[in-house]
C-alpha positions as CSV (number, residue, x, y, z in Angstrom):
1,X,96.4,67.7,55.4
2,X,100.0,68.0,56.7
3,X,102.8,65.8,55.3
4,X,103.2,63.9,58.4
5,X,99.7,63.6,59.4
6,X,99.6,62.9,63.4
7,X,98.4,60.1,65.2
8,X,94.6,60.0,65.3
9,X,95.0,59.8,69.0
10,X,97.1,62.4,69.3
11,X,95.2,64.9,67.2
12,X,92.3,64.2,69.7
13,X,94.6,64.9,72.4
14,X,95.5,68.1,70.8
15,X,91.8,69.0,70.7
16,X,90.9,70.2,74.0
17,X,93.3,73.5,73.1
18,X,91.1,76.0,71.3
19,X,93.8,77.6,70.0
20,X,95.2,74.2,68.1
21,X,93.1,75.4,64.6
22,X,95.0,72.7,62.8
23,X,93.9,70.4,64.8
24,X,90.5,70.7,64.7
25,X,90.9,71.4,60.8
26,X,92.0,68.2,61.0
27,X,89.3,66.6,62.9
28,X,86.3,68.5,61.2
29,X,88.2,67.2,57.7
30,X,88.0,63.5,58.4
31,X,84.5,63.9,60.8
32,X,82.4,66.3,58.7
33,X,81.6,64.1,56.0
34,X,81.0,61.2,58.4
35,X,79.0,62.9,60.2
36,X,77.0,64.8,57.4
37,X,76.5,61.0,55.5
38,X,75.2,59.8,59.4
39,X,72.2,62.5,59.1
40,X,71.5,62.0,55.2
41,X,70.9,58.4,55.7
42,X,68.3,58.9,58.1
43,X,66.1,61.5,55.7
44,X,67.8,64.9,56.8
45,X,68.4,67.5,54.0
46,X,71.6,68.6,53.2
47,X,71.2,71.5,55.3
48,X,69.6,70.2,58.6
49,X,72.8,67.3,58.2
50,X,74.9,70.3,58.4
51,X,73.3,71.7,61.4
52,X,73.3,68.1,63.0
53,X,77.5,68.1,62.2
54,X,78.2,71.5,63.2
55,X,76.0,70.8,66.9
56,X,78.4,67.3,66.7
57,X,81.5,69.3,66.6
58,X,80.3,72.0,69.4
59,X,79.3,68.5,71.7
60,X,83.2,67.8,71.1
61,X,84.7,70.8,71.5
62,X,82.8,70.8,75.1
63,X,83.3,67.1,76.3
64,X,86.7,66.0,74.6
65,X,88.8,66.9,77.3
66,X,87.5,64.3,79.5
67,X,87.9,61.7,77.0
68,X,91.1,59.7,77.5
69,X,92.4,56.6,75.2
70,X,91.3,53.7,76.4
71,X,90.9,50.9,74.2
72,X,88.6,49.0,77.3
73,X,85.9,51.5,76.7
74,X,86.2,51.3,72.6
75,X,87.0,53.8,69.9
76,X,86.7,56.9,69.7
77,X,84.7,57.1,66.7
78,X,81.8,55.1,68.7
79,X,81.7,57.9,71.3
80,X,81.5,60.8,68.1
81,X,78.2,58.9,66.4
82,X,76.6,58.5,69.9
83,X,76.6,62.1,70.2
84,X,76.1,62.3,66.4
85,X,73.0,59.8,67.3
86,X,72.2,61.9,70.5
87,X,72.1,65.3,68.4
88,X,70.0,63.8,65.9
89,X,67.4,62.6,68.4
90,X,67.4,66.1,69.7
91,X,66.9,67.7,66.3
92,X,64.2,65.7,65.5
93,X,62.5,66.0,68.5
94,X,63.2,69.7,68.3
95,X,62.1,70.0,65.0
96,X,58.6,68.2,65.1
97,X,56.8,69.6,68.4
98,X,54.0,71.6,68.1
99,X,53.8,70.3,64.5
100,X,51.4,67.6,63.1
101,X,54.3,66.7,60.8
102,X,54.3,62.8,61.5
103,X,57.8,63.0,62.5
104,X,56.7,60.7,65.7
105,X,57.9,57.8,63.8
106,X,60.7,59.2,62.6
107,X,61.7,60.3,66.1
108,X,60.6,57.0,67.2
109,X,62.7,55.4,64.4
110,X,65.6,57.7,65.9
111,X,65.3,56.5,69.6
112,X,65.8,53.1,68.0
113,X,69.4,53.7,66.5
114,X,71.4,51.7,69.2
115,X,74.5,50.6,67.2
116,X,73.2,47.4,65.5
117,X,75.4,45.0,64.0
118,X,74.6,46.4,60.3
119,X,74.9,50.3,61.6
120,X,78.2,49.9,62.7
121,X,78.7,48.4,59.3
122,X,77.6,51.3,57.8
123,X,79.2,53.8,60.0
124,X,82.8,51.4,59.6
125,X,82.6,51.7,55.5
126,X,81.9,55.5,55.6
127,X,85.1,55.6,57.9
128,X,87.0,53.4,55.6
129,X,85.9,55.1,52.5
130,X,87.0,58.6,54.5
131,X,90.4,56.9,55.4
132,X,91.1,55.8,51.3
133,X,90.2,59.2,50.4
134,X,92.6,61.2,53.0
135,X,95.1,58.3,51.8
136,X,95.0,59.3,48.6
137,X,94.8,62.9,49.3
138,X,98.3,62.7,51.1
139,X,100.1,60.1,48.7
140,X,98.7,61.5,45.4
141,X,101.6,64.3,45.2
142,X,104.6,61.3,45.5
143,X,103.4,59.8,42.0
144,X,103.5,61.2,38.3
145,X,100.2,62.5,36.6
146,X,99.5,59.5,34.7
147,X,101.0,56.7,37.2
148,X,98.1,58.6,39.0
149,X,95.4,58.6,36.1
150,X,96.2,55.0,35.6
151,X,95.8,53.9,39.3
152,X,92.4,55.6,39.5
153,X,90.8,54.6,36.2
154,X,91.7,51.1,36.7
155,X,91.5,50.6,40.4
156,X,88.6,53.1,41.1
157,X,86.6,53.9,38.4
158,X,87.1,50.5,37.5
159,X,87.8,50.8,33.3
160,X,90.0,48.1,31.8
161,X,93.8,48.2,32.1
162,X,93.5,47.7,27.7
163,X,91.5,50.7,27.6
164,X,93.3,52.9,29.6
165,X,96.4,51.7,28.5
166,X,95.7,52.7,25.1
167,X,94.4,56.2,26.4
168,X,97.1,57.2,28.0
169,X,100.3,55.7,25.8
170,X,101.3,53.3,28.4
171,X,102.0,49.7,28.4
172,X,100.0,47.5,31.0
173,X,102.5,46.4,32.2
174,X,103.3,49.8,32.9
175,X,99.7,50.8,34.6
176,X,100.5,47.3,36.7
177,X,103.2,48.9,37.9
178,X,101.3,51.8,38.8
179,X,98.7,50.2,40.4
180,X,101.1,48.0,42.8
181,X,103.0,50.8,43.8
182,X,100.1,53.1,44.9
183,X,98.4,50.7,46.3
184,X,101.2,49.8,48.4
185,X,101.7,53.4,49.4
186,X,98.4,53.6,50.3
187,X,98.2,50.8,52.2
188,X,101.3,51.5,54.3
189,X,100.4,55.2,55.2
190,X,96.5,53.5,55.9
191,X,98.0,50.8,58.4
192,X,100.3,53.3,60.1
193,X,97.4,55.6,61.0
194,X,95.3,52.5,62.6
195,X,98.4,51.5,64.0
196,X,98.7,54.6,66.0
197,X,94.6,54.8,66.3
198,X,92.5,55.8,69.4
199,X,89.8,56.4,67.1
């Protein structure tokens, strides 16, 4: 990821050039595992999920230069998982003719993935979760090995501040520090992303 990631709408922007690899690095890095988790939930294997993303990120590659920011018509992200949704329909349909597999109701089950209230849930964690980790990706370099250690343990993994105080030969008031400062980093670099969102 570069230093001074761009705007998310202004790496879409940069999409529609072929040429733009970084770009669609970019893209495919914060998208693929979205996209991948989208299939898995619904009974894919790894593999056919794969598939599913990589026929995603051809669907993009053709239509994303008609698609222009316009908060009226919603985020981008909703556009992406209706053709992830769209692609998955397809697949499974694909998939199950000619075969007495009992994918019917599966393909019926598909056909019935309109964005309910607890999908978009779903799909607005997995993005969230993708944000924190890109976050952390891109601030994780601006703090010491064990400022870092500390943060994770305690704030992630979730092990007591005593116990990993004592681990790594800091004080807690030191790990609080830490913690505050990370966070606060992260929260910062999160906010100025959404800020700047299309997605």
């Amino acid at each position: 990821m570069p230093a001074n990631p761009e705007t998310r709408e202004s790496l879409i922007l940069r999409l529609p050039s072929a040429a733009d690899a970084d770009a669609w690095q970019e893209f495919i890095d914060l998208y693929e595992p979205l996209v991948i988790r989208f299939a898995r939930r619904r009974g894919l294997q790894d593999a056919d999920a794969r598939e599913i993303a990589q026929n995603v990120f051809i669907s993009v590659a053709k239509a994303v230069d008609r698609w222009q920011p316009d908060r009226e018509r919603g985020k981008f992200r909703a556009w992406l998982f209706r053709i992830a949704r769209n692609q998955l329909i397809n697949w499974v349909a694909k998939h199950s003719r000619g075969r007495g597999t009992g994918r019917t109701s599966q393909l019926d089950a598909m056909a019935q993935l309109d964005a309910s209230p607890r999908q978009k849930d779903v799909l607005e964690q997995d993005y969230r979760r993708e944000l924190f980790r890109l976050a952390a990706a891109h601030v994780r370099e601006s703090f010491s090995e064990s400022s870092w250690e500390a943060f994770w343990r305690t704030s992630v993994l979730g092990e007591s501040i005593e116990a990993v105080a004592t681990s790594l030969k800091m004080s807690p008031g030191a790990i609080y520090i830490a913690r505050s400062r990370i966070t606060a980093k992260m929260k910062i670099v999160i906010e100025q992303w959404e800020q700047e969102d299309a997605i």
